[in-house]
Chimera marker file (.cmm) of the C-alpha trace (Angstrom):
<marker_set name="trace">
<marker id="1" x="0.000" y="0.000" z="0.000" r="1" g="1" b="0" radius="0.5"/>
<marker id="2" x="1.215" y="3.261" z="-0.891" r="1" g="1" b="0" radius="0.5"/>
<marker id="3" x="1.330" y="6.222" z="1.350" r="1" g="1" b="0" radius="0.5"/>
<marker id="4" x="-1.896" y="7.942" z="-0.652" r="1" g="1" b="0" radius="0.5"/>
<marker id="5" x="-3.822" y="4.902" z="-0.394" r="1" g="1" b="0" radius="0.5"/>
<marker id="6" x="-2.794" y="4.935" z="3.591" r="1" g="1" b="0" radius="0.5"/>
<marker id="7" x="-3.825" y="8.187" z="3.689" r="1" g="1" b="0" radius="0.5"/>
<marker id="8" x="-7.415" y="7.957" z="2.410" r="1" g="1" b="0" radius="0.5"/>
<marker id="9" x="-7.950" y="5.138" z="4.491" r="1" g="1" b="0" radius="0.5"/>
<marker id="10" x="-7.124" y="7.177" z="7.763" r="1" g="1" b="0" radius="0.5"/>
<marker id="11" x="-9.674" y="9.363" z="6.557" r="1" g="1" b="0" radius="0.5"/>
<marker id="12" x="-12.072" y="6.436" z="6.255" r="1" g="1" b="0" radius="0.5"/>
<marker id="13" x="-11.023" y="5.119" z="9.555" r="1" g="1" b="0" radius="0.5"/>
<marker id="14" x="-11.708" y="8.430" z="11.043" r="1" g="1" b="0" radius="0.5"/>
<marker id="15" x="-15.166" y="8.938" z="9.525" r="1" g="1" b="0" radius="0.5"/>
<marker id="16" x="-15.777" y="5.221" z="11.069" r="1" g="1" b="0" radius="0.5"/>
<marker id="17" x="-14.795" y="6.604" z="14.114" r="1" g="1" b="0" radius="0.5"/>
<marker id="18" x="-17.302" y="9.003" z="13.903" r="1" g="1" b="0" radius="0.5"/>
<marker id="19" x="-19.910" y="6.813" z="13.216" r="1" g="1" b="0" radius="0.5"/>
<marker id="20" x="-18.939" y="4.567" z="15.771" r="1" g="1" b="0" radius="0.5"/>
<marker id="21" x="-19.678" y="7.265" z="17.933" r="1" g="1" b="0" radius="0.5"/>
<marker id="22" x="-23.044" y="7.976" z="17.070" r="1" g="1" b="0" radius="0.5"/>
<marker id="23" x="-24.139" y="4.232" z="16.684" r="1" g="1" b="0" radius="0.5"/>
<marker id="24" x="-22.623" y="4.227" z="20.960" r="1" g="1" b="0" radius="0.5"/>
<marker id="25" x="-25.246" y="6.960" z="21.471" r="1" g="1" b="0" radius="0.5"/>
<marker id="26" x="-28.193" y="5.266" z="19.596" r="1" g="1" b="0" radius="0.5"/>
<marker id="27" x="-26.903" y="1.779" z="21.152" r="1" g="1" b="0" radius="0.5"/>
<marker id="28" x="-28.431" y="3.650" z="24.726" r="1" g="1" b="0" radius="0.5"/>
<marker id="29" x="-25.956" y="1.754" z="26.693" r="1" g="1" b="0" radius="0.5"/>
<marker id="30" x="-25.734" y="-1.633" z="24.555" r="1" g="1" b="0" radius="0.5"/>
<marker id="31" x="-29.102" y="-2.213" z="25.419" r="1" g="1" b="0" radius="0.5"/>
<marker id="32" x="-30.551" y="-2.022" z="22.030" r="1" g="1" b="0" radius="0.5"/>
<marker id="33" x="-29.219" y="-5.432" z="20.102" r="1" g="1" b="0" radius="0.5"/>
<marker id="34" x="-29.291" y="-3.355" z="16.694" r="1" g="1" b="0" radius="0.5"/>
<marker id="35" x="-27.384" y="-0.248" z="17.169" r="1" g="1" b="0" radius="0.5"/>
<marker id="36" x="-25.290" y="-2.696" z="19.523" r="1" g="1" b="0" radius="0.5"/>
<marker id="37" x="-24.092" y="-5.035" z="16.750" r="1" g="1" b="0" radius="0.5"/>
<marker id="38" x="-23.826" y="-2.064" z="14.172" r="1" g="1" b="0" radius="0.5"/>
<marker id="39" x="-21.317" y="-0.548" z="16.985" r="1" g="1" b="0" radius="0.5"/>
<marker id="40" x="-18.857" y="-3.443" z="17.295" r="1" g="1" b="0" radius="0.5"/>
<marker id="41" x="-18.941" y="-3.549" z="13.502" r="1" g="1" b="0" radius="0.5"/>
<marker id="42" x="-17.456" y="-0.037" z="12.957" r="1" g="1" b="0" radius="0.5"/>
<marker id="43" x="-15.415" y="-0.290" z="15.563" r="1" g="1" b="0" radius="0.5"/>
<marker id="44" x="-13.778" y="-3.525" z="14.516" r="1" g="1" b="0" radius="0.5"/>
<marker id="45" x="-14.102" y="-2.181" z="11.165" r="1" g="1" b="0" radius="0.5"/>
<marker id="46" x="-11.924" y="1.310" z="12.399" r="1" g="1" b="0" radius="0.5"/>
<marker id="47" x="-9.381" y="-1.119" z="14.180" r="1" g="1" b="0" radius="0.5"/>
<marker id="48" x="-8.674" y="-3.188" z="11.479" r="1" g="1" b="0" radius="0.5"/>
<marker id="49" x="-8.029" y="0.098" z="8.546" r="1" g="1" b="0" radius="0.5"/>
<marker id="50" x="-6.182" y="1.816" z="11.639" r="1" g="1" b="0" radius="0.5"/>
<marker id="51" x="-3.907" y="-1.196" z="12.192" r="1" g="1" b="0" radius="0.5"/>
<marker id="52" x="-3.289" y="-1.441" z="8.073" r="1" g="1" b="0" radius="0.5"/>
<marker id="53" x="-2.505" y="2.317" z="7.890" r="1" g="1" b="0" radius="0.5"/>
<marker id="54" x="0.122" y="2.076" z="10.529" r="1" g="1" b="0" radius="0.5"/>
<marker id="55" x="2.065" y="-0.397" z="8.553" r="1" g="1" b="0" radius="0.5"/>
<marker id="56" x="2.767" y="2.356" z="6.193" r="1" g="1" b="0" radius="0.5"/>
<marker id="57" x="2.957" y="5.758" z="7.835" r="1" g="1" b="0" radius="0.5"/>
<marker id="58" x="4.284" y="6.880" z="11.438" r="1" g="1" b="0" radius="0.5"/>
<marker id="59" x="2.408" y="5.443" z="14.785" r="1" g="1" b="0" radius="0.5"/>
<marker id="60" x="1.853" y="8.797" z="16.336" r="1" g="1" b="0" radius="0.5"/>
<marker id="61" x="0.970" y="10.757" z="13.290" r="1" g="1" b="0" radius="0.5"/>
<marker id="62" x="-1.790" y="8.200" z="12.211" r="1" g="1" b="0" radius="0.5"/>
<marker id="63" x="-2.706" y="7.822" z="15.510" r="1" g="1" b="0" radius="0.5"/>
<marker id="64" x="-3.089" y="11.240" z="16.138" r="1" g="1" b="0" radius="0.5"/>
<marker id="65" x="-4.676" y="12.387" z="12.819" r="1" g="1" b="0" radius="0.5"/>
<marker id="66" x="-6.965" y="9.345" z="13.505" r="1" g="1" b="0" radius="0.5"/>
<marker id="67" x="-8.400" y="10.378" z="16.874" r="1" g="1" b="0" radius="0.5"/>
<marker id="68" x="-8.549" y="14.407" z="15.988" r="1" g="1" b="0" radius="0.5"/>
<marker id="69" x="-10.418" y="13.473" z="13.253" r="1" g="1" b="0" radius="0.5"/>
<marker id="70" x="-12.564" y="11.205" z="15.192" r="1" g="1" b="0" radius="0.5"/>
<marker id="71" x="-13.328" y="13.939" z="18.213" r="1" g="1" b="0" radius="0.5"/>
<marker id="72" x="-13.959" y="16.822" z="15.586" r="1" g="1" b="0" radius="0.5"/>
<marker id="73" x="-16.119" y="14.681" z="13.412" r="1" g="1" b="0" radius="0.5"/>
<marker id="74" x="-17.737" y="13.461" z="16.551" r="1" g="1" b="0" radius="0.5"/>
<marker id="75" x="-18.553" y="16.813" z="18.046" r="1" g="1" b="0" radius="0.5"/>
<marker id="76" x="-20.337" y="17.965" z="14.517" r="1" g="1" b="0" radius="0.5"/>
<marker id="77" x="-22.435" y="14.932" z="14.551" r="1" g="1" b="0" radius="0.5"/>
<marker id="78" x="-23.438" y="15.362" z="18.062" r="1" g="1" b="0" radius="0.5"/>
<marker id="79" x="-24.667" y="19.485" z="16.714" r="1" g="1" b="0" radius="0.5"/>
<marker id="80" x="-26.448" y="17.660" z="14.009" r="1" g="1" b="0" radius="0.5"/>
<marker id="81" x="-27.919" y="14.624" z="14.968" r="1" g="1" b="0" radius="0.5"/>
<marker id="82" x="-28.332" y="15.372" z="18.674" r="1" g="1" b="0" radius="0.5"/>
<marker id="83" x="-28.677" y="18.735" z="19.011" r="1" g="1" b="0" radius="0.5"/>
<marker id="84" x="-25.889" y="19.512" z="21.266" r="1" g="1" b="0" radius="0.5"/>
<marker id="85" x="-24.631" y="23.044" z="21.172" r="1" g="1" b="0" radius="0.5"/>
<marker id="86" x="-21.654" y="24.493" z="19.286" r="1" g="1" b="0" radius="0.5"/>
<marker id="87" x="-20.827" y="27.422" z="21.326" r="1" g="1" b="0" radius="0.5"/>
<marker id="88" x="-17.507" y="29.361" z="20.375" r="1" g="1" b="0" radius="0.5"/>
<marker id="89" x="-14.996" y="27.779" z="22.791" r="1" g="1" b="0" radius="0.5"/>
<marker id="90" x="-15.911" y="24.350" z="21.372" r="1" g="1" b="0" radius="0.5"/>
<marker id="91" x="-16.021" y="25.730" z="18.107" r="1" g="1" b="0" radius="0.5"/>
<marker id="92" x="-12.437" y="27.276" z="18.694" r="1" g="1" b="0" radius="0.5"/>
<marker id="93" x="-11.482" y="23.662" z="19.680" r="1" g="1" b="0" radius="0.5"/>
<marker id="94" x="-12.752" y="22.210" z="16.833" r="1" g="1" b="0" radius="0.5"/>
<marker id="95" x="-10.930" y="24.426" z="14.077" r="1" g="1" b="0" radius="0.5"/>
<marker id="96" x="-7.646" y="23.914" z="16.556" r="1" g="1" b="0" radius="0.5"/>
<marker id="97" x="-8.133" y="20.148" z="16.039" r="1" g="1" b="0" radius="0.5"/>
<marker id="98" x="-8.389" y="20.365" z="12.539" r="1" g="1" b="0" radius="0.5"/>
<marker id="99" x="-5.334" y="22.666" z="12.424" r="1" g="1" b="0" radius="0.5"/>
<marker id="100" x="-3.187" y="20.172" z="14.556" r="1" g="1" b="0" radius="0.5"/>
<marker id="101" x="-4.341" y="17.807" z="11.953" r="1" g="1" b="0" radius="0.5"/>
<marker id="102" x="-3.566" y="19.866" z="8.997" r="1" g="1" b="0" radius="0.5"/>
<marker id="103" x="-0.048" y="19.838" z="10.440" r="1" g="1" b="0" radius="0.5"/>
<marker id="104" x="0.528" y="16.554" z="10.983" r="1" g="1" b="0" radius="0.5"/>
<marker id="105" x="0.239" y="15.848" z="7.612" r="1" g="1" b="0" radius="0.5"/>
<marker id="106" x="2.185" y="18.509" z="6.233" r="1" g="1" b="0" radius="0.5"/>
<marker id="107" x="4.889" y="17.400" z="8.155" r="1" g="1" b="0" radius="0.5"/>
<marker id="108" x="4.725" y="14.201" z="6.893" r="1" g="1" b="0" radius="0.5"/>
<marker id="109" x="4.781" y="15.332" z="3.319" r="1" g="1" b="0" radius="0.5"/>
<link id1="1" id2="2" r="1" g="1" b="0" radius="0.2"/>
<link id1="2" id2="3" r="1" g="1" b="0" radius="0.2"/>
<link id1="3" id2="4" r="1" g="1" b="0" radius="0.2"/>
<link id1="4" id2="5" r="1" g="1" b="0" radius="0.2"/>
<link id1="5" id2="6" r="1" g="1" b="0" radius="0.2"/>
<link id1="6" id2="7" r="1" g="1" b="0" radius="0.2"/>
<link id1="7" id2="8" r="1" g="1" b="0" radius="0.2"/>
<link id1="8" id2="9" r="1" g="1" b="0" radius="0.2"/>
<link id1="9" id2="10" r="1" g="1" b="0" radius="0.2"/>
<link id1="10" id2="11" r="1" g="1" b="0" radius="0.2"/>
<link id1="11" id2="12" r="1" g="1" b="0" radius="0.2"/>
<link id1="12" id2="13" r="1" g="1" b="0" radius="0.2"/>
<link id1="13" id2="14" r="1" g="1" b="0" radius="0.2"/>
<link id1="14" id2="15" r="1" g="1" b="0" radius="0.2"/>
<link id1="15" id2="16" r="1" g="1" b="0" radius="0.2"/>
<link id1="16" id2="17" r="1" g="1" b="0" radius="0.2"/>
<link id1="17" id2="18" r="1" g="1" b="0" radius="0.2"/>
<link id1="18" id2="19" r="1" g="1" b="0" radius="0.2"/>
<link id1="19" id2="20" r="1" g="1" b="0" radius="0.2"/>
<link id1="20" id2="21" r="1" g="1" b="0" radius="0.2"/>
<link id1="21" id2="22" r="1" g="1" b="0" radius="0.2"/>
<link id1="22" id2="23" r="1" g="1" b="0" radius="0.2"/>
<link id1="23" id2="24" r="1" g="1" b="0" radius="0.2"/>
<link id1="24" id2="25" r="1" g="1" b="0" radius="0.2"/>
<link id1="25" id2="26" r="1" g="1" b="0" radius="0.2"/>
<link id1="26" id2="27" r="1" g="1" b="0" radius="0.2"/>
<link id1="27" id2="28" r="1" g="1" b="0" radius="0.2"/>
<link id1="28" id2="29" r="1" g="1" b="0" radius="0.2"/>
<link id1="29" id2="30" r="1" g="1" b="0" radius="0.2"/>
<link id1="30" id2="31" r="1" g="1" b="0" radius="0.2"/>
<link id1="31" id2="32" r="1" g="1" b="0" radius="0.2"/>
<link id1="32" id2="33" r="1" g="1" b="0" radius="0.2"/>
<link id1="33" id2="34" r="1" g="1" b="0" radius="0.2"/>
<link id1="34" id2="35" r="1" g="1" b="0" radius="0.2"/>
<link id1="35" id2="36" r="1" g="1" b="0" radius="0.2"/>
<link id1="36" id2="37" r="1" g="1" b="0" radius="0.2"/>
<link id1="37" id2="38" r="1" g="1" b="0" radius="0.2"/>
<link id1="38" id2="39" r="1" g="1" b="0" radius="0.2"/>
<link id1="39" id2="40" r="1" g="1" b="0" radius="0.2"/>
<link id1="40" id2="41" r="1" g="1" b="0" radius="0.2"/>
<link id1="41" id2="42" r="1" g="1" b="0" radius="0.2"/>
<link id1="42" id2="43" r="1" g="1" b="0" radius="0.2"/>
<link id1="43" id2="44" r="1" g="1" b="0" radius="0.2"/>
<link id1="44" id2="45" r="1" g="1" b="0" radius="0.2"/>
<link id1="45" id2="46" r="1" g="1" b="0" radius="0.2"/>
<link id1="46" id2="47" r="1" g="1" b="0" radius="0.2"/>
<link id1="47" id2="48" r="1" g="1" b="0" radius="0.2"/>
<link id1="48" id2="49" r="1" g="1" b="0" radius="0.2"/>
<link id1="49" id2="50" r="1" g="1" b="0" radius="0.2"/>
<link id1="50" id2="51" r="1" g="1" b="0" radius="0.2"/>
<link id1="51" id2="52" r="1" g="1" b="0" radius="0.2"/>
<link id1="52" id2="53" r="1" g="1" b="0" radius="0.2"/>
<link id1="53" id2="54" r="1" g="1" b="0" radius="0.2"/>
<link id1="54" id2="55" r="1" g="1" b="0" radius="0.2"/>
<link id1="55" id2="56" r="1" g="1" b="0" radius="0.2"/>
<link id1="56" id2="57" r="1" g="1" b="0" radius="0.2"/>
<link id1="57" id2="58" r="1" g="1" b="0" radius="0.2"/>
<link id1="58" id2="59" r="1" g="1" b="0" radius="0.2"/>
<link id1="59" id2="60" r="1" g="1" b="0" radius="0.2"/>
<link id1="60" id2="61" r="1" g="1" b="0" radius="0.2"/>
<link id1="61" id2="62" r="1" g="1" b="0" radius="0.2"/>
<link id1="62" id2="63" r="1" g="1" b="0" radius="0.2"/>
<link id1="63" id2="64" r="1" g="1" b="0" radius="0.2"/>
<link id1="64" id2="65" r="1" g="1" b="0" radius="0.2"/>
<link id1="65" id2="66" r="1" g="1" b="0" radius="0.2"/>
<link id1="66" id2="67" r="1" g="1" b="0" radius="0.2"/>
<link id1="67" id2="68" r="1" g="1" b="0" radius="0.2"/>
<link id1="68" id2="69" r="1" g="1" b="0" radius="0.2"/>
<link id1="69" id2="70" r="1" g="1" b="0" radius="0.2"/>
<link id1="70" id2="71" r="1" g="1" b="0" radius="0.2"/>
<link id1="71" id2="72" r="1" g="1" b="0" radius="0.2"/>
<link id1="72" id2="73" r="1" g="1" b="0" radius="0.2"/>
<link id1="73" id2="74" r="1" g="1" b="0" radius="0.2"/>
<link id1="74" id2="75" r="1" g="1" b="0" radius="0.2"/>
<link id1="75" id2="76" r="1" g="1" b="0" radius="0.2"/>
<link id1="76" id2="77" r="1" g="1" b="0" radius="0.2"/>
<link id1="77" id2="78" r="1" g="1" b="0" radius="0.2"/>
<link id1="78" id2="79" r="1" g="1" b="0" radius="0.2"/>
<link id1="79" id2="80" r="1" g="1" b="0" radius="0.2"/>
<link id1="80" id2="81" r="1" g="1" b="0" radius="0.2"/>
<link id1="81" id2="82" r="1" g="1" b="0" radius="0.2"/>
<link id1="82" id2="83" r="1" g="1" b="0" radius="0.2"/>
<link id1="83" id2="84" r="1" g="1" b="0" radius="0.2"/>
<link id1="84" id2="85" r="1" g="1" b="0" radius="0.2"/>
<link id1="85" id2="86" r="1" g="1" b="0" radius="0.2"/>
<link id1="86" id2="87" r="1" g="1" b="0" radius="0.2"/>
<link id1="87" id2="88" r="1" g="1" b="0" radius="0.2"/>
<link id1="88" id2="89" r="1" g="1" b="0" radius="0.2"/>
<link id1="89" id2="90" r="1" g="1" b="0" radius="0.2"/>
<link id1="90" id2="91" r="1" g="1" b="0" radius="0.2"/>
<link id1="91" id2="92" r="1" g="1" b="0" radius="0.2"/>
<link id1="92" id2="93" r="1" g="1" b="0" radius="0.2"/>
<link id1="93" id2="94" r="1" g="1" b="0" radius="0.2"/>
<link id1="94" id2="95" r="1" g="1" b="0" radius="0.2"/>
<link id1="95" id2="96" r="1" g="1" b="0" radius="0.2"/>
<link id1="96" id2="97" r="1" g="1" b="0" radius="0.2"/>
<link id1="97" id2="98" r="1" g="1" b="0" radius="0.2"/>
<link id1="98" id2="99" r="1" g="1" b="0" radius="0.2"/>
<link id1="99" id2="100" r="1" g="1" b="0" radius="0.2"/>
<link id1="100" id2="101" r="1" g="1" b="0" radius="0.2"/>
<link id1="101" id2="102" r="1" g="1" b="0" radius="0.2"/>
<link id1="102" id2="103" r="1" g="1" b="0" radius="0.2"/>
<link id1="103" id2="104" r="1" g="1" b="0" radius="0.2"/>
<link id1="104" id2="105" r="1" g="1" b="0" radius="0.2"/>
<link id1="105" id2="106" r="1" g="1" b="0" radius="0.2"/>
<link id1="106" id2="107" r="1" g="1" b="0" radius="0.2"/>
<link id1="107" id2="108" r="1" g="1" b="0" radius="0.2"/>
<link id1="108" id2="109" r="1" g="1" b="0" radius="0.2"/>
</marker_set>
């Protein structure tokens, strides 16, 4: 695997991440079998691309890039789906998130 192909499939990780995330909140504590099996899915499914795209670039960049973009994706989907607010502070962490990310990969260019 090349490193653009190990790229995009942080990206996918991360958005797996997120979705992980949201099938936890619809899971309501694992007590709903549905959203519970959906939710070990993605995550093993997020484990398995993380573990791949480590092979190929750094441990702590992936890593990194790979959780930032998990907690920023995760905090928009909780605005959207669960109506959570977005005030400017977590807005402001956000964006710094997605800086920090924006970063990492530059450096590793």
């Amino acid at each position: 695997m090349g490193q653009g192909l190990a790229w995009a499939l942080l990206v996918v990780a991360g958005v797996l991440d997120v979705a992980w995330a949201v099938s936890m909140k619809h899971a309501e504590g694992y007590t709903r079998p549905g959203w519970t099996v959906v939710s070990v899915l993605l995550l093993a499914a997020f484990v398995y691309l993380l573990g791949k795209v480590i092979q190929v670039l750094p441990v702590g960049t992936a890593y990194a890039v790979w959780t930032g973009l998990g907690a920023a994706g995760t905090v928009i989907m909780g605005v959207v789906l669960f109506g959570e607010t977005l005030g400017p502070l977590k807005l402001g962490g956000v964006i710094v998130v997605l800086a920090g990310i924006a970063m990492l990969k530059l450096a590793e260019a």
